[in-house]
N, C-alpha and C positions, 0 to 999 in steps of 0.2 A: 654186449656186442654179439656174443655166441648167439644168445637166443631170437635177437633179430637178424641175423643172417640165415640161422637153421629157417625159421618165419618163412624169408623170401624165398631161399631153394625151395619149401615145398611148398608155394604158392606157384612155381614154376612150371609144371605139371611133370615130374621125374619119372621115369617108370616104376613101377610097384616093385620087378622086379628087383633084389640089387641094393631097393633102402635100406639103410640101416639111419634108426635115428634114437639120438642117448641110449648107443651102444657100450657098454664098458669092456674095454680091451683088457687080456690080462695084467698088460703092466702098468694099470689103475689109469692109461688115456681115455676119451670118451671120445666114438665119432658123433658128434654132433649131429652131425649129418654126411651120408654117404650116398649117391644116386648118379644110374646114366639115364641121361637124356635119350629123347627117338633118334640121335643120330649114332649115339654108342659112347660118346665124352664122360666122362666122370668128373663130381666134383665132392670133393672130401675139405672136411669140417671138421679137424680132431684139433680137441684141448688136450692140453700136453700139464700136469703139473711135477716137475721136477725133482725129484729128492735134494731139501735143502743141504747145505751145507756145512759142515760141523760150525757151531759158532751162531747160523742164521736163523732166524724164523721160517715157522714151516709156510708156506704158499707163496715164498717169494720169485720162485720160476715158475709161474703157470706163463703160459704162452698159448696159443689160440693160430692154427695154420690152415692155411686154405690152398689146396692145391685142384690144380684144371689142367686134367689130363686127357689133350686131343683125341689121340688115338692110342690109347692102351693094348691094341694089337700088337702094335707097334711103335713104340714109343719113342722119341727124337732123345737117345741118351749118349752122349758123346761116351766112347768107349777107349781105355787106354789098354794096347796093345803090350804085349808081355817084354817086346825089345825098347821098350820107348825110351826107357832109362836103361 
């Protein structure tokens, strides 16, 4: 699934600027794929695998997230105030 969706984003024409793809981050994720479009949107492609759990087999938390972020200027992030509670 990762490598057909990396596929599609950059069949999409992404700016050069900005890619990053089967990037490895330090804490052993990979951005799949990382790119803004010509309007400035980003879309992020990072596989996540989990450090299992005593007991488990190892690659039992890989997880695969896709995030589409409008405007990364400025971002729509609900913020909790320091009186709220």
């Amino acid at each position: 699934m990762a490598n057909q969706l990396r596929t599609h984003f950059l069949n999409q024409g992404f700016r050069k600027k900005g890619l990053a793809v089967n990037s490895k981050l330090p804490d052993g994720s990979v951005f799949v794929f990382r790119g803004v479009d010509a309007k400035g949107r980003i879309v992020i492609l990072l596989l996540v695998n989990l450090p299992a759990k005593e007991g488990q087999p190892a690659n039992q938390n890989i997880n695969l997230r896709l995030s589409y972020v409008e405007n990364p200027d400025s971002p729509n992030i609900y913020k909790i105030k320091e009186d709220d509670f």
